[in-house]
PyMOL Python script that loads the backbone (N, CA, C, O; Angstrom):
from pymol import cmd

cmd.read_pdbstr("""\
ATOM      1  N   UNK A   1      65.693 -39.855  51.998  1.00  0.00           N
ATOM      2  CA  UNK A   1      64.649 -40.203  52.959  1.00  0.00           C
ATOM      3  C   UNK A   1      65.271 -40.558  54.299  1.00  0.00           C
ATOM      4  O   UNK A   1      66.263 -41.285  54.371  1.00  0.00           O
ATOM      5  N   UNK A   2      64.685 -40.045  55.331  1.00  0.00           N
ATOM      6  CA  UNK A   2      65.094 -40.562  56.697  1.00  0.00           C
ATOM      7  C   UNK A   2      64.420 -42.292  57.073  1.00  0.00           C
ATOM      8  O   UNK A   2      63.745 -42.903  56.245  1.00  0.00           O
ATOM      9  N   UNK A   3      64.734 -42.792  58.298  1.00  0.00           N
ATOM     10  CA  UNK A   3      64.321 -43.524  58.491  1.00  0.00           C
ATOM     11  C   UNK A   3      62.862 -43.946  59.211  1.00  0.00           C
ATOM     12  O   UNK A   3      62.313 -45.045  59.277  1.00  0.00           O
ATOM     13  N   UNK A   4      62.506 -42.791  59.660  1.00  0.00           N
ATOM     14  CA  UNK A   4      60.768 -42.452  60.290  1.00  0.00           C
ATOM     15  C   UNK A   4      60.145 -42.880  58.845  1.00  0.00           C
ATOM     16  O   UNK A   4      59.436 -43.881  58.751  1.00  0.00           O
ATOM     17  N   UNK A   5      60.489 -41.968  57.608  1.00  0.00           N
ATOM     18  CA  UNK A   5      59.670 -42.047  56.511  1.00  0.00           C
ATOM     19  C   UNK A   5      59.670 -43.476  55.864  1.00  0.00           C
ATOM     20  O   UNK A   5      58.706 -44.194  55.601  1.00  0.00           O
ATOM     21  N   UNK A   6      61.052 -43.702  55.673  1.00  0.00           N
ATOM     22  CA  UNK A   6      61.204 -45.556  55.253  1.00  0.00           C
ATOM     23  C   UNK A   6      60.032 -46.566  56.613  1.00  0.00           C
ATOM     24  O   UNK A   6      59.097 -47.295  56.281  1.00  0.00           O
ATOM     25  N   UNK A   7      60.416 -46.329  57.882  1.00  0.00           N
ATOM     26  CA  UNK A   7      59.741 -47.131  58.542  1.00  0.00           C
ATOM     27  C   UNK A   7      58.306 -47.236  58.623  1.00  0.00           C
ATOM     28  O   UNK A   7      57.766 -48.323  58.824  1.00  0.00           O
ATOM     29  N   UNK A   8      57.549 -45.980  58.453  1.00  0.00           N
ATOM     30  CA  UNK A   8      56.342 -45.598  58.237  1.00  0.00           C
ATOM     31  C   UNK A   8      55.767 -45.682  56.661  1.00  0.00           C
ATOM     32  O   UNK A   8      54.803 -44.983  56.350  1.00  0.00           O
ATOM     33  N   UNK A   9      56.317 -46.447  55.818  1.00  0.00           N
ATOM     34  CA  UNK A   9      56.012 -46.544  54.153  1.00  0.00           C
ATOM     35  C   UNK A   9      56.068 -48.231  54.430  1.00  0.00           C
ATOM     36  O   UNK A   9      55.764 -49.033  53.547  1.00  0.00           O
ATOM     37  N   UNK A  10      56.359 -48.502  55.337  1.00  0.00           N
ATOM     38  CA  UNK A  10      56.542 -50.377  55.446  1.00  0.00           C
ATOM     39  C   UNK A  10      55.484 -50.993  55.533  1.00  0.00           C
ATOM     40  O   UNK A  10      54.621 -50.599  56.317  1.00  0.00           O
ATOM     41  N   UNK A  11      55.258 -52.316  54.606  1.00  0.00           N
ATOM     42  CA  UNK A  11      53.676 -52.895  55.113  1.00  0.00           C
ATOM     43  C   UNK A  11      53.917 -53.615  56.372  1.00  0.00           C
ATOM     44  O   UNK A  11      55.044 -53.761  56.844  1.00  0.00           O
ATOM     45  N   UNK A  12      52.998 -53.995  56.826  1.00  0.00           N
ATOM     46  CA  UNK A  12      52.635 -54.693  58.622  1.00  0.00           C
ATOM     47  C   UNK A  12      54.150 -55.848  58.813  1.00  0.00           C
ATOM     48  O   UNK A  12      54.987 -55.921  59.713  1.00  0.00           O
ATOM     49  N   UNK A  13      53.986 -56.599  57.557  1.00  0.00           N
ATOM     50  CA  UNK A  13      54.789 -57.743  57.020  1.00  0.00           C
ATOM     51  C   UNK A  13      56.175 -57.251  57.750  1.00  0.00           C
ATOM     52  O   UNK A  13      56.710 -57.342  58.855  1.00  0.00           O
ATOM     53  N   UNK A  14      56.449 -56.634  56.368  1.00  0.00           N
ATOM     54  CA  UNK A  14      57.977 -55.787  56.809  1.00  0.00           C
ATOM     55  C   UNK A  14      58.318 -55.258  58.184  1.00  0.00           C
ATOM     56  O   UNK A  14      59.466 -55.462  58.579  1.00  0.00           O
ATOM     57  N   UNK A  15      57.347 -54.506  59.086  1.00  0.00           N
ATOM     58  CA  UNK A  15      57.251 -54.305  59.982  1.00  0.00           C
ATOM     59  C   UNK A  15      57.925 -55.576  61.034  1.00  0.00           C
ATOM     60  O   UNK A  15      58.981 -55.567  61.667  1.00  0.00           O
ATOM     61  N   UNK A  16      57.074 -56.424  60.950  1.00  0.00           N
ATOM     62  CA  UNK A  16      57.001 -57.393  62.153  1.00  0.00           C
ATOM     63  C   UNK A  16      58.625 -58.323  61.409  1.00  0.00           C
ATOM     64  O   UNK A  16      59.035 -59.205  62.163  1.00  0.00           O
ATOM     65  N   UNK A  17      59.239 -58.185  60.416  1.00  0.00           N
ATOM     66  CA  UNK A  17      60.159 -58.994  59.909  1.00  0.00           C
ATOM     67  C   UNK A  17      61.440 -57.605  60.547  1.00  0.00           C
ATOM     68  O   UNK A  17      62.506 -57.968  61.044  1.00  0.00           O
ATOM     69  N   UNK A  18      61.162 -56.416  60.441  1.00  0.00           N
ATOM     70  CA  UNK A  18      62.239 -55.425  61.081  1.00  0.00           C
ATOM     71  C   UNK A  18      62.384 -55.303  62.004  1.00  0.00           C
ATOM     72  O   UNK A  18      63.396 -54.667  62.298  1.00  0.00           O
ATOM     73  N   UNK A  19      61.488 -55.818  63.151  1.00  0.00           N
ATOM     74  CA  UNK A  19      61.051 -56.089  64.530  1.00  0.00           C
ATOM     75  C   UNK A  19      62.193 -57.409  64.703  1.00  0.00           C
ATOM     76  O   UNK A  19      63.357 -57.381  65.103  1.00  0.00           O
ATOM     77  N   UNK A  20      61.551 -58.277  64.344  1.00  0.00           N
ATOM     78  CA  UNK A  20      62.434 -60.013  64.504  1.00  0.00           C
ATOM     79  C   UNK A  20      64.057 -59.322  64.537  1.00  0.00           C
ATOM     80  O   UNK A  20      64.844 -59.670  65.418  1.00  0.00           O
ATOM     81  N   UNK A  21      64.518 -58.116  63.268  1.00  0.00           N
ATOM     82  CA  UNK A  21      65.985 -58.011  63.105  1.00  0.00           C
ATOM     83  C   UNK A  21      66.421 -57.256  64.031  1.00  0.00           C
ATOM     84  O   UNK A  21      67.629 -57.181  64.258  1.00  0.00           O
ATOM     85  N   UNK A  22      65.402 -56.484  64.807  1.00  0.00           N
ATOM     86  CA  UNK A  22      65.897 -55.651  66.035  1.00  0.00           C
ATOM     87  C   UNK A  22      66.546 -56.590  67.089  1.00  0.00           C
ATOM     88  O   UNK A  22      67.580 -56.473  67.746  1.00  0.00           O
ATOM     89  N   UNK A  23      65.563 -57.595  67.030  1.00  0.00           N
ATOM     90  CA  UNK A  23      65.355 -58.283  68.310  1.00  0.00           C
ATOM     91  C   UNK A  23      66.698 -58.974  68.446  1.00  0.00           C
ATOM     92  O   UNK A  23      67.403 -59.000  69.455  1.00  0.00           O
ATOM     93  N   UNK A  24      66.999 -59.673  66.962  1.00  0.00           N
ATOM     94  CA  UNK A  24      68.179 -60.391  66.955  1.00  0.00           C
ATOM     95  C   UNK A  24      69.672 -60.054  66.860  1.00  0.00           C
ATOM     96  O   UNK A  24      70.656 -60.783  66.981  1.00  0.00           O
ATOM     97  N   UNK A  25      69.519 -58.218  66.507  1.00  0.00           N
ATOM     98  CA  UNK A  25      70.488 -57.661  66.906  1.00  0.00           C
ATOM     99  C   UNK A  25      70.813 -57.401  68.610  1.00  0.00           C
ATOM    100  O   UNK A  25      71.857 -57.694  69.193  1.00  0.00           O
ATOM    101  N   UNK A  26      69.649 -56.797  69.167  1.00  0.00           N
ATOM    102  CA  UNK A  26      69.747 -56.264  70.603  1.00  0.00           C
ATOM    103  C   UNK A  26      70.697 -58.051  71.339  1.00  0.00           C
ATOM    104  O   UNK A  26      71.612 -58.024  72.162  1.00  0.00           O
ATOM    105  N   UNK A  27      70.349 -58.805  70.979  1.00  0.00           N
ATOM    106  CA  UNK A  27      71.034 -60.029  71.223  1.00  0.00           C
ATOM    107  C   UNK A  27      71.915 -60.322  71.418  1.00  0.00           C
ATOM    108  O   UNK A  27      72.434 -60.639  72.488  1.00  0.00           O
ATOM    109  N   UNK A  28      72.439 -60.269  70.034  1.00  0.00           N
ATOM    110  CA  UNK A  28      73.946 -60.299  69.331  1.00  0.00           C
ATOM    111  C   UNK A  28      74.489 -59.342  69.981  1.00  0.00           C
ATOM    112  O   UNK A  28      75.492 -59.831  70.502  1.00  0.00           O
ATOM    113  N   UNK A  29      74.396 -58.072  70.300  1.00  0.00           N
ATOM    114  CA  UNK A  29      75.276 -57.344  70.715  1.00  0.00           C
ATOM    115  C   UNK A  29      74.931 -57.654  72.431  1.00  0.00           C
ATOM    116  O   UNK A  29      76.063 -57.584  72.910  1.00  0.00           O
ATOM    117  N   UNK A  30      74.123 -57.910  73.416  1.00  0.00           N
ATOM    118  CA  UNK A  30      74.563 -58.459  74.360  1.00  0.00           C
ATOM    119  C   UNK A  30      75.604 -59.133  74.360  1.00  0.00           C
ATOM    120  O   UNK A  30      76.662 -58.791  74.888  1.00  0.00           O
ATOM    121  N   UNK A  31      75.332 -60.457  73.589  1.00  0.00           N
ATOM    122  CA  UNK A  31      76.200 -61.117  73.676  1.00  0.00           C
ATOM    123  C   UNK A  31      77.977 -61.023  73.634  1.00  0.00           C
ATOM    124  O   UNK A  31      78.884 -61.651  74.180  1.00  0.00           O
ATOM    125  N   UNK A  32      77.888 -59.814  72.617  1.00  0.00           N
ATOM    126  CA  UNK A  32      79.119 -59.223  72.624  1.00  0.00           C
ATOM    127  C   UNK A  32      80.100 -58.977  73.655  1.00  0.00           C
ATOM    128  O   UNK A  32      81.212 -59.372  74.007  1.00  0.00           O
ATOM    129  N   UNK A  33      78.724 -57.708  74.162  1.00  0.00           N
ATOM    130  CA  UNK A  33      79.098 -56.780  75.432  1.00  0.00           C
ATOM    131  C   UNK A  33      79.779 -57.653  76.703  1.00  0.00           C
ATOM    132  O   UNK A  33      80.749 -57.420  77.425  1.00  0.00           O
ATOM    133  N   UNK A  34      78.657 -58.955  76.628  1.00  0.00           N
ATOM    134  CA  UNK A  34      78.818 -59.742  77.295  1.00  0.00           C
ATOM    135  C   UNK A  34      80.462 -60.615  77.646  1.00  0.00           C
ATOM    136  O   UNK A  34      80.924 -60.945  78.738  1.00  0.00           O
ATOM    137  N   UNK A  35      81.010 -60.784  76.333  1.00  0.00           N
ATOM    138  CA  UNK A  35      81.903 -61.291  76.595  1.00  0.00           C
ATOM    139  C   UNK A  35      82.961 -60.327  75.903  1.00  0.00           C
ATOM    140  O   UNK A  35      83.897 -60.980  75.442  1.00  0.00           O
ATOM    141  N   UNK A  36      83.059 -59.160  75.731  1.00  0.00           N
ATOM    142  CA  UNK A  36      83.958 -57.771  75.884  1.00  0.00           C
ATOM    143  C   UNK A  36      84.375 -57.902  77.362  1.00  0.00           C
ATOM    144  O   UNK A  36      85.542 -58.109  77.696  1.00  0.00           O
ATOM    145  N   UNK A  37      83.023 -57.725  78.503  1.00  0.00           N
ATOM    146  CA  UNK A  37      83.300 -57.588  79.903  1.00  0.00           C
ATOM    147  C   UNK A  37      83.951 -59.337  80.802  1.00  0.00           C
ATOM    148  O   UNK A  37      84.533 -59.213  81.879  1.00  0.00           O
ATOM    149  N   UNK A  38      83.829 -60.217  80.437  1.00  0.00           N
ATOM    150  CA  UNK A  38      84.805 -61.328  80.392  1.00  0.00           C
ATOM    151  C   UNK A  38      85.377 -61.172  80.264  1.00  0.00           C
ATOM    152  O   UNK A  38      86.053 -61.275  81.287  1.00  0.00           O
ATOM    153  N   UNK A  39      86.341 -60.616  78.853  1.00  0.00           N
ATOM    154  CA  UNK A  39      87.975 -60.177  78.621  1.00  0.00           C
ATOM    155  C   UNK A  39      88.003 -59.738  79.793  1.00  0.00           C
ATOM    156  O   UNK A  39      88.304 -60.384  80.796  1.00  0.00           O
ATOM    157  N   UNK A  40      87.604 -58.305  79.718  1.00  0.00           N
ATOM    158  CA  UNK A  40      87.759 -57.523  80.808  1.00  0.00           C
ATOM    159  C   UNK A  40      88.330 -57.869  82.139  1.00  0.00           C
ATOM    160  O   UNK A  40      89.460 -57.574  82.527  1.00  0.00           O
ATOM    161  N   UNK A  41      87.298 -58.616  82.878  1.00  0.00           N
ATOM    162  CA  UNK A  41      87.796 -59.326  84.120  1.00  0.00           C
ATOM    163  C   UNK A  41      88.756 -60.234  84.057  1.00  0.00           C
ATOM    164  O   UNK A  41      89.723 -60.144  84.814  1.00  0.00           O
ATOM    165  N   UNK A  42      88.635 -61.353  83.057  1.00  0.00           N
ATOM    166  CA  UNK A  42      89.980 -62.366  83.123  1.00  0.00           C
ATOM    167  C   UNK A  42      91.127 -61.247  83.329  1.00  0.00           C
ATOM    168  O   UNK A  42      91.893 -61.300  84.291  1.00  0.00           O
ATOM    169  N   UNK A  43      91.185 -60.218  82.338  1.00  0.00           N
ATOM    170  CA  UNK A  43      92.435 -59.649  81.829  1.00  0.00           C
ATOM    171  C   UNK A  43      93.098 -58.667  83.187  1.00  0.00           C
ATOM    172  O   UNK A  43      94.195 -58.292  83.603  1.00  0.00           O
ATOM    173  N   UNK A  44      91.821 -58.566  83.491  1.00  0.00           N
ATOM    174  CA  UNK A  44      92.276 -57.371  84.823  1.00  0.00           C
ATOM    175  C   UNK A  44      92.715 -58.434  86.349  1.00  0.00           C
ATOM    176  O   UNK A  44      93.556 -58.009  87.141  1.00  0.00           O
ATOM    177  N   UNK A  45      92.040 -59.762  86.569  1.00  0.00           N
ATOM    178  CA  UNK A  45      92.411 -60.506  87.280  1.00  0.00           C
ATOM    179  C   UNK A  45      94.031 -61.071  87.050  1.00  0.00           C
ATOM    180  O   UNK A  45      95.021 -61.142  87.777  1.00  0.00           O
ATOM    181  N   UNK A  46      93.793 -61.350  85.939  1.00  0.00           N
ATOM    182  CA  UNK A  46      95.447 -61.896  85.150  1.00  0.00           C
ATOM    183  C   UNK A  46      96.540 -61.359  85.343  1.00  0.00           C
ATOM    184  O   UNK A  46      97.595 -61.869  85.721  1.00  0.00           O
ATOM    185  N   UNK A  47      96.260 -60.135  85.039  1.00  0.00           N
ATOM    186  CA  UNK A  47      97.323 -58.800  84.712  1.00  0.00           C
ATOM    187  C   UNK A  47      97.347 -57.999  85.190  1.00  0.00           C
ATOM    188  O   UNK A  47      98.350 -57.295  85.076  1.00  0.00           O
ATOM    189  N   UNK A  48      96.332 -57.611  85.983  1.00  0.00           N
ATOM    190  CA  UNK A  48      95.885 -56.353  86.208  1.00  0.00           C
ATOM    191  C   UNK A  48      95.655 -55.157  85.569  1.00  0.00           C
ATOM    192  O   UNK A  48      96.188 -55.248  84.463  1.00  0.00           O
ATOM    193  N   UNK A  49      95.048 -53.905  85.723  1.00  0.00           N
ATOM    194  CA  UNK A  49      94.410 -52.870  84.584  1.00  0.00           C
ATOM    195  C   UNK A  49      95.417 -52.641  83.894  1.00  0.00           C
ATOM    196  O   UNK A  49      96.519 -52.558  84.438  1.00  0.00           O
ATOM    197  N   UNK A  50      95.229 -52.453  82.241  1.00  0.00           N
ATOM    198  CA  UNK A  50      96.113 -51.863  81.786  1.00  0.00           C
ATOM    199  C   UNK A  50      95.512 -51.421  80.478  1.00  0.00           C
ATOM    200  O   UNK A  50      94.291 -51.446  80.325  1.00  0.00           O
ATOM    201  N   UNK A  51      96.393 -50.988  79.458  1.00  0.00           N
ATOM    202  CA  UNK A  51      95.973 -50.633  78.203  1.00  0.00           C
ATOM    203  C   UNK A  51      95.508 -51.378  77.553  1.00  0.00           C
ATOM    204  O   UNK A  51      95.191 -50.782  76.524  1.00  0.00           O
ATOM    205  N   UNK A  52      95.098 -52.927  77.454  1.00  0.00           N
ATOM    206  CA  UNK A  52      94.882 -53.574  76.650  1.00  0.00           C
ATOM    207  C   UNK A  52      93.651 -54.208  77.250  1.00  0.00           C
ATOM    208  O   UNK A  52      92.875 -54.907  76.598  1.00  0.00           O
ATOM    209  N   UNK A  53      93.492 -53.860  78.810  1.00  0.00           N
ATOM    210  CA  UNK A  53      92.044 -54.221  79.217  1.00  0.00           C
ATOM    211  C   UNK A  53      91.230 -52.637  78.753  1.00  0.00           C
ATOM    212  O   UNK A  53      90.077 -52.431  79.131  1.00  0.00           O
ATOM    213  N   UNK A  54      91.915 -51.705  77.992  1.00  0.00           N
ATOM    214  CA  UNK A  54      90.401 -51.057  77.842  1.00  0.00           C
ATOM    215  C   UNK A  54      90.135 -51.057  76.004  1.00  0.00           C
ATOM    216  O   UNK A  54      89.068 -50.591  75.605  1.00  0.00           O
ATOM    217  N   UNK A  55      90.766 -51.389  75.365  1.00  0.00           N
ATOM    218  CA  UNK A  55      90.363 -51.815  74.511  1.00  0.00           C
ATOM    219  C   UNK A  55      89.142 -52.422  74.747  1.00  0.00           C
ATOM    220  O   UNK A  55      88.198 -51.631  74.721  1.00  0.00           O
ATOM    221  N   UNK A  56      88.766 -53.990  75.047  1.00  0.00           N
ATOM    222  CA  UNK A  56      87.419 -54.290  74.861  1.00  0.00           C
ATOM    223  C   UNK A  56      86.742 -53.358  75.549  1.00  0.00           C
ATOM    224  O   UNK A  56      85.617 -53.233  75.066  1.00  0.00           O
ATOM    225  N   UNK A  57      86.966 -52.517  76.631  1.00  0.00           N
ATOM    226  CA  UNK A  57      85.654 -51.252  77.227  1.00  0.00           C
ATOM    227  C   UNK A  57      85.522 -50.736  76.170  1.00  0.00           C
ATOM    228  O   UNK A  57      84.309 -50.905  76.045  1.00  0.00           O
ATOM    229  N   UNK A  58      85.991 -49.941  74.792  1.00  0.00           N
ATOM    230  CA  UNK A  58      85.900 -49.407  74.449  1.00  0.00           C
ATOM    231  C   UNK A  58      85.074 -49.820  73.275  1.00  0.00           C
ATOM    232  O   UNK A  58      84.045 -49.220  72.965  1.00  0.00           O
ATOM    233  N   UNK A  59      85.482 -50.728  72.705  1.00  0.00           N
ATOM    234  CA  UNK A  59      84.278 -51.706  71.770  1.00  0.00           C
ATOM    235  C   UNK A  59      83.575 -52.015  72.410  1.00  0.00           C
ATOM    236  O   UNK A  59      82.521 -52.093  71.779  1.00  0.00           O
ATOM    237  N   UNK A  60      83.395 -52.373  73.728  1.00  0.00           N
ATOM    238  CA  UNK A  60      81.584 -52.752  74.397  1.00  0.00           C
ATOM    239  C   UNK A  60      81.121 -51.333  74.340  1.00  0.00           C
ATOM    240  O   UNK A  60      79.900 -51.289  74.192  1.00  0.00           O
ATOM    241  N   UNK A  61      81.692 -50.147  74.408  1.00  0.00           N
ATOM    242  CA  UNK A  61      80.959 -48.696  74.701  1.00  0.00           C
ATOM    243  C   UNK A  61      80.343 -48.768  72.869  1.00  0.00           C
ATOM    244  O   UNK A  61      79.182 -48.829  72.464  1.00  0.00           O
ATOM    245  N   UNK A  62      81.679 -48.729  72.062  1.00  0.00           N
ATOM    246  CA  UNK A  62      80.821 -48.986  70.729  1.00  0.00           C
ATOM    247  C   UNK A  62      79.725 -49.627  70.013  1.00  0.00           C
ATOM    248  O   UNK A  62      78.945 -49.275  69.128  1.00  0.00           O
ATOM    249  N   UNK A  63      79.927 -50.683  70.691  1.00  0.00           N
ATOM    250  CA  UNK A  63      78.755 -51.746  70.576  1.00  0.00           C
ATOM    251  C   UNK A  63      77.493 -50.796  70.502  1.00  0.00           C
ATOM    252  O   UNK A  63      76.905 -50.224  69.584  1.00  0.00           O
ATOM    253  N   UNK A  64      77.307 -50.899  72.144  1.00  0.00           N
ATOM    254  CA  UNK A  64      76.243 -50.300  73.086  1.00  0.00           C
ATOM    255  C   UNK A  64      75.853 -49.201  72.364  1.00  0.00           C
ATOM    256  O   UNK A  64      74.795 -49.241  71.735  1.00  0.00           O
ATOM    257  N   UNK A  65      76.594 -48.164  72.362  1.00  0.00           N
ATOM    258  CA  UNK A  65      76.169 -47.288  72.228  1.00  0.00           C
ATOM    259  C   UNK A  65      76.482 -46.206  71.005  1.00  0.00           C
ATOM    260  O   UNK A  65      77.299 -45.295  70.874  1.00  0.00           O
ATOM    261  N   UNK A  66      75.257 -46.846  70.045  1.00  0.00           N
ATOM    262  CA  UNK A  66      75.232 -46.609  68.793  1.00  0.00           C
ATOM    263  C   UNK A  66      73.815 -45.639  68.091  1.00  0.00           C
ATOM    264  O   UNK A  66      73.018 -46.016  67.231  1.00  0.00           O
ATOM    265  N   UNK A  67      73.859 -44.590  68.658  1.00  0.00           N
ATOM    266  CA  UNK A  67      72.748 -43.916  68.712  1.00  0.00           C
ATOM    267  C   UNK A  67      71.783 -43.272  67.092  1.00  0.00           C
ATOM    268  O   UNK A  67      70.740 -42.620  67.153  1.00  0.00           O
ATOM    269  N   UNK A  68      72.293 -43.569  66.150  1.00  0.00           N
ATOM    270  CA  UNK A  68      71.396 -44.183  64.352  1.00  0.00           C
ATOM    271  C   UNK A  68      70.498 -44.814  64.803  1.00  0.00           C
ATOM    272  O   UNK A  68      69.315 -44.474  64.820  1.00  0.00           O
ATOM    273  N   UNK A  69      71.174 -46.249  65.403  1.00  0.00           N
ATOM    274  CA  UNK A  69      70.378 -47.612  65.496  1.00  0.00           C
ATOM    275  C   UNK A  69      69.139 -47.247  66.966  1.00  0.00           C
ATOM    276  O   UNK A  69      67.994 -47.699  66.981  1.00  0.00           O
ATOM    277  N   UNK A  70      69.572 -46.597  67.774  1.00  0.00           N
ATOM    278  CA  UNK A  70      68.884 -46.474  68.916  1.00  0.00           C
ATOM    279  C   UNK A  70      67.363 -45.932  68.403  1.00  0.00           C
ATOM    280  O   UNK A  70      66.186 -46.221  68.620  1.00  0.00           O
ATOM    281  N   UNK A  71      68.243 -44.821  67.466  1.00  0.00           N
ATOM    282  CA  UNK A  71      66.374 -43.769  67.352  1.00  0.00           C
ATOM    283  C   UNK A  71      65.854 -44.637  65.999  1.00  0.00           C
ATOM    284  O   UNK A  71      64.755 -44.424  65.487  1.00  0.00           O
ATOM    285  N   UNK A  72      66.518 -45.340  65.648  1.00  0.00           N
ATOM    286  CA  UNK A  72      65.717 -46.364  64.826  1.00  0.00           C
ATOM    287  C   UNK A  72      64.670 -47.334  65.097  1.00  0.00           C
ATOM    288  O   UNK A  72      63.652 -47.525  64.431  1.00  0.00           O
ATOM    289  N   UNK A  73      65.107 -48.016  66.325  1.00  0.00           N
ATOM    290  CA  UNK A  73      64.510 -48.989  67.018  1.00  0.00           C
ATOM    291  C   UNK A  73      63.719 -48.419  68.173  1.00  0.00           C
ATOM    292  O   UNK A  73      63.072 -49.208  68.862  1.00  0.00           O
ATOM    293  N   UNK A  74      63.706 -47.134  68.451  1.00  0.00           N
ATOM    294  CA  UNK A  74      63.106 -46.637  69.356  1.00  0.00           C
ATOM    295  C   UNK A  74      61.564 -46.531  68.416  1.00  0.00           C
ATOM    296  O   UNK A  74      60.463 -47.002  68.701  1.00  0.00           O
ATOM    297  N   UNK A  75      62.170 -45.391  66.719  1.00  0.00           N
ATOM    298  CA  UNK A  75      60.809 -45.634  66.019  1.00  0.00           C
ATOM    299  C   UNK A  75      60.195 -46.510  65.707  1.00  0.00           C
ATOM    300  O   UNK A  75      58.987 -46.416  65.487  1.00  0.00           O
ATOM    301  N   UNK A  76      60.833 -47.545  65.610  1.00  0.00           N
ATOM    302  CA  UNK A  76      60.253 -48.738  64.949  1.00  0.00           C
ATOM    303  C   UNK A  76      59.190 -49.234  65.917  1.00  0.00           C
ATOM    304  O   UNK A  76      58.179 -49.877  65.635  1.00  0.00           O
ATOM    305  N   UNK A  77      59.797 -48.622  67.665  1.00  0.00           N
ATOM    306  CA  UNK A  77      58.846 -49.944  68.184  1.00  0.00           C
ATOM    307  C   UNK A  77      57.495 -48.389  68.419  1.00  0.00           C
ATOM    308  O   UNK A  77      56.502 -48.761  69.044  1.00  0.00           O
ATOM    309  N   UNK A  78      57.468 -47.233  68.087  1.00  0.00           N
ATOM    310  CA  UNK A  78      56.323 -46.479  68.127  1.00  0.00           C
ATOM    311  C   UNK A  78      55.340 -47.061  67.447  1.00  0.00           C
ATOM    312  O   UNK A  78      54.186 -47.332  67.779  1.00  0.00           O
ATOM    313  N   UNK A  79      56.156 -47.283  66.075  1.00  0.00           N
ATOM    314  CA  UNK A  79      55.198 -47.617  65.138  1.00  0.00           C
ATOM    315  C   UNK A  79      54.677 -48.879  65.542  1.00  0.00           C
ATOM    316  O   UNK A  79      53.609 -48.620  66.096  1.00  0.00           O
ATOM    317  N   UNK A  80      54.839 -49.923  65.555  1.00  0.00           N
ATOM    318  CA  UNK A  80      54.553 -51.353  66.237  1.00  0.00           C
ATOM    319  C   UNK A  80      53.367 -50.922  66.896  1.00  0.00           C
ATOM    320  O   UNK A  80      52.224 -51.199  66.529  1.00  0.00           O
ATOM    321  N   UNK A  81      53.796 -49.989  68.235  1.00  0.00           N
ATOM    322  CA  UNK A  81      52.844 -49.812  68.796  1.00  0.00           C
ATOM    323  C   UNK A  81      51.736 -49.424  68.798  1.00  0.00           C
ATOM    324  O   UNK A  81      50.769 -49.742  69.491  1.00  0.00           O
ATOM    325  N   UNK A  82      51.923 -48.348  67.597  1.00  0.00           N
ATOM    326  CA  UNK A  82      50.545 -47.214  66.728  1.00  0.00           C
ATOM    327  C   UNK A  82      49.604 -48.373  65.938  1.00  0.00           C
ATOM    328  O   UNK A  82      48.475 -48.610  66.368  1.00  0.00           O
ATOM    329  N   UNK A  83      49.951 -48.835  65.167  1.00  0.00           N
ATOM    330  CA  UNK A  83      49.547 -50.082  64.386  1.00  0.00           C
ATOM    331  C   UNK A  83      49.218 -51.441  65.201  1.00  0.00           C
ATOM    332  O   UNK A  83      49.003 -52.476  64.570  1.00  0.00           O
ATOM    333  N   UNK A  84      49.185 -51.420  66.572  1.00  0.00           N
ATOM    334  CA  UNK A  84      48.918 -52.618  67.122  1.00  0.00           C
ATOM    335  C   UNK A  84      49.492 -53.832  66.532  1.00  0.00           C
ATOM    336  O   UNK A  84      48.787 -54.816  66.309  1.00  0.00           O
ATOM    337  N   UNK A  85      50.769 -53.799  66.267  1.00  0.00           N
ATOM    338  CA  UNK A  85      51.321 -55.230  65.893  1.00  0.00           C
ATOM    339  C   UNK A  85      52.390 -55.683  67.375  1.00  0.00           C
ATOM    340  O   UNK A  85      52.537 -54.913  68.324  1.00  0.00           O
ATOM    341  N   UNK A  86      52.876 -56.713  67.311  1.00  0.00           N
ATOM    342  CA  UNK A  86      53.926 -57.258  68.467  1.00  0.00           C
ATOM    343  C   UNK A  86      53.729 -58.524  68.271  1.00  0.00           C
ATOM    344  O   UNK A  86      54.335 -59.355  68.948  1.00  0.00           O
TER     345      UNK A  86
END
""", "prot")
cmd.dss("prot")
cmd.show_as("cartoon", "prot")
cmd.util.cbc("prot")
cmd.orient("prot")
């Protein structure tokens, strides 16, 4: 089964509880990103650019940009929306 079909077989419940885990991921990984790009600057102020300031670029790009999770949460919030929940 894909995840359209799992997300669309969910009662309202589940719904609005897969919603809350979106929410608290999109978060968490700010927060990440957030302080990936801190390294970043300390490290590049410190040291200046080098190989070990792109390491964290490269895990904030991972983070970010995780495109499973994207068209997941992209469906999830269709459905939300089709069903009038939020």
């Amino acid at each position: 089964m894909n995840s359209e079909q799992n997300l669309s077989e969910l009662t309202d419940e589940e719904l609005m509880e897969a919603a809350k885990k979106m929410k608290l991921s999109t978060i968490t990984h700010a927060t990440l990103i957030g302080i990936m790009v801190g390294v970043i600057i300390y490290s590049a102020a410190k040291n200046s650019l080098g190989f070990l300031t792109l390491i964290p670029l490269f895990l904030a790009y991972k983070v970010f940009h995780n495109p499973e999770n994207n068209k997941r949460n992209e469906e999830l919030k269709r459905i939300l929306k089709a069903r009038n929940l939020k």
